[in-house]
Backbone as ProteinMPNN parsed JSONL, in Angstrom:
{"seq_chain_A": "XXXXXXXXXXXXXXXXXXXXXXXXXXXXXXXXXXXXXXXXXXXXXXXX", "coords_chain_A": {"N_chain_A": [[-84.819, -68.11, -77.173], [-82.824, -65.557, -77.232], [-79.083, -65.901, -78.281], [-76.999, -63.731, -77.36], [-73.641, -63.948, -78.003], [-73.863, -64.9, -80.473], [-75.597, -63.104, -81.536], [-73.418, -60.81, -81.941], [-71.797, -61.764, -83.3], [-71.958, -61.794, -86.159], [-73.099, -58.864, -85.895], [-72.629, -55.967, -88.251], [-71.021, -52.621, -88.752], [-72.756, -50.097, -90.013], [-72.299, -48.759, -93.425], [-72.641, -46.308, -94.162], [-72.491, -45.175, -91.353], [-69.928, -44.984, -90.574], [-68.86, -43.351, -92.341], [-70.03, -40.9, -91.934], [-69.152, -40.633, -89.854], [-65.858, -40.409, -89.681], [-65.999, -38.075, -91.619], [-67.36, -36.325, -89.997], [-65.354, -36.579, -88.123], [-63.012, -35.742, -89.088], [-63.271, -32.881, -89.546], [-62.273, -29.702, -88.531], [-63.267, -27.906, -86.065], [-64.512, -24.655, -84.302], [-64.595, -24.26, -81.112], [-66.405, -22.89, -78.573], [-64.185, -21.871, -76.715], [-61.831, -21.111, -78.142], [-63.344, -19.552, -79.913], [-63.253, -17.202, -78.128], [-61.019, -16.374, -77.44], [-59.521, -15.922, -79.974], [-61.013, -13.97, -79.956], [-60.492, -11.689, -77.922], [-57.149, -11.724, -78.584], [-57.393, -10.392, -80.705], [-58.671, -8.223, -79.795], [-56.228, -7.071, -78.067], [-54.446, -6.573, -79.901], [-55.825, -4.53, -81.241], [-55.538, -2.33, -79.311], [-57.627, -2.319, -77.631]], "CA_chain_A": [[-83.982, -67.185, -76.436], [-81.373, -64.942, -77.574], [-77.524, -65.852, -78.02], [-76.106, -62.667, -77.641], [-72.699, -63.567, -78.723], [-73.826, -65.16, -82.023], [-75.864, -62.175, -82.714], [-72.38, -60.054, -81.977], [-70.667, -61.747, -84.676], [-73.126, -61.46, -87.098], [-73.073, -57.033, -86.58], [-71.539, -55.008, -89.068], [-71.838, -51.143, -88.618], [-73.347, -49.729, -91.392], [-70.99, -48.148, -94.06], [-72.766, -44.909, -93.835], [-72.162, -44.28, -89.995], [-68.751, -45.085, -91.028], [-68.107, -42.177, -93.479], [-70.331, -39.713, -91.294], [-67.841, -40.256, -88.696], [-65.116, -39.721, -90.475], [-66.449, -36.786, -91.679], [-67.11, -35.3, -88.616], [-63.837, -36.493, -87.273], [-61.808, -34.868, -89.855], [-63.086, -31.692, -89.787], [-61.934, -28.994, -87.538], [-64.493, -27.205, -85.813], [-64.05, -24.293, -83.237], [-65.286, -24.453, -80.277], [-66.608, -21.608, -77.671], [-63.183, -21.166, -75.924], [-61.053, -20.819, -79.447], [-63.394, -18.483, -80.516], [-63.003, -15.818, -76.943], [-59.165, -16.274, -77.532], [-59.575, -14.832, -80.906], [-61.229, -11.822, -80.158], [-59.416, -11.376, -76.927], [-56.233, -11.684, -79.3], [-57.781, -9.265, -81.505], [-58.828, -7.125, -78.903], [-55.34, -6.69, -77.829], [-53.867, -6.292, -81.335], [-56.183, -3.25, -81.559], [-55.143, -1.744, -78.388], [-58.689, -2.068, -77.16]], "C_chain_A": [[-82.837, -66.718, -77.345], [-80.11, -65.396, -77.452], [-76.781, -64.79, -78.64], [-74.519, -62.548, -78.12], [-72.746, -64.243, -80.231], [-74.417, -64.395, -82.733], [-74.601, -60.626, -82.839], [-71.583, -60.153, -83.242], [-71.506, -61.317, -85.692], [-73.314, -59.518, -86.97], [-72.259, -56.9, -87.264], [-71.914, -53.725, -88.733], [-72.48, -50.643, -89.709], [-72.764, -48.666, -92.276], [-71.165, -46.801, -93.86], [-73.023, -44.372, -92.386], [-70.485, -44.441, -90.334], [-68.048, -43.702, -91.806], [-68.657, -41.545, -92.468], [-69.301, -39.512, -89.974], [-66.722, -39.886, -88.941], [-64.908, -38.626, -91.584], [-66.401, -35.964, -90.836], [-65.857, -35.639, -87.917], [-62.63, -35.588, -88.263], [-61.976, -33.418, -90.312], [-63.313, -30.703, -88.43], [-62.849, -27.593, -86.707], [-64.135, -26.148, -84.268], [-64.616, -24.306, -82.054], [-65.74, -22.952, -79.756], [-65.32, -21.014, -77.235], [-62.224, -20.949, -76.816], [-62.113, -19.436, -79.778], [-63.486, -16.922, -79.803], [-61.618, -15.604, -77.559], [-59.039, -15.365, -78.622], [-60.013, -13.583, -81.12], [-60.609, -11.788, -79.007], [-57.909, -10.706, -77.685], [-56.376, -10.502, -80.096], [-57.892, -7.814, -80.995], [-57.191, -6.352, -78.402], [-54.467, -6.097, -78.701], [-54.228, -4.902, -81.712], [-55.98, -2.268, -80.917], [-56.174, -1.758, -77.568], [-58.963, -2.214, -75.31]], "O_chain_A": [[-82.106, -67.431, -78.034], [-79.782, -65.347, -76.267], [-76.201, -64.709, -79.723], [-74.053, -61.485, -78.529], [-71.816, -64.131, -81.03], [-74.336, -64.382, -83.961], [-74.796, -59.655, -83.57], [-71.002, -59.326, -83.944], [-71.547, -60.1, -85.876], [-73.659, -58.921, -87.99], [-71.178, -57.484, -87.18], [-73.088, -53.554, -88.403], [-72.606, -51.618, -90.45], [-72.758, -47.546, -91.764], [-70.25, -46.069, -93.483], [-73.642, -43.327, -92.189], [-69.973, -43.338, -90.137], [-66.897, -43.275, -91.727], [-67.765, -41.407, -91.631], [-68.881, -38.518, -89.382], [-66.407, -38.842, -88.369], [-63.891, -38.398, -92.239], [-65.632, -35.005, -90.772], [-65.399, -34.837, -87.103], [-61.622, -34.969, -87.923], [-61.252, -32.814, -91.103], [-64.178, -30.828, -87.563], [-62.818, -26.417, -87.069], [-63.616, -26.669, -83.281], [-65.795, -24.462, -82.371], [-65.475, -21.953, -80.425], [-65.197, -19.791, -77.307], [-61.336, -20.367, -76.192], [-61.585, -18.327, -79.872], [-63.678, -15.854, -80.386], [-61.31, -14.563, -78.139], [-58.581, -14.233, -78.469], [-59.753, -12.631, -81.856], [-59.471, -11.991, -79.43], [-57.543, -9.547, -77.49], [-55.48, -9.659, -80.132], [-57.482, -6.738, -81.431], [-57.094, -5.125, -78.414], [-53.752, -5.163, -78.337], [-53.457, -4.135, -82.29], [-56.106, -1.182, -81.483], [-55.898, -1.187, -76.513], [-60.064, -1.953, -74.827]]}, "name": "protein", "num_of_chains": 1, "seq": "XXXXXXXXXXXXXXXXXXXXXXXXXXXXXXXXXXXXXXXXXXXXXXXX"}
């Protein structure tokens, strides 16, 4: 049988989900509702 908290200690994550996350966490990505605002913004700027 399994002892789930001795195979807890025993994880490590694995270095490379580690960087890919901090990758994707540190880079700034726009979403759908940032990129209406900007043409909206734009739109108005032009008189449109």
């Amino acid at each position: 049988m399994l002892d789930f908290e001795e195979e807890l200690r025993k994880f490590h994550p694995s270095i490379e989900v580690e960087d890919a996350q901090e990758t994707i966490f540190s880079q700034d990505f726009t979403d759908i509702a940032d990129a209406l605002i900007k043409i909206l913004d734009k739109a108005k700027e032009s008189g449109e």
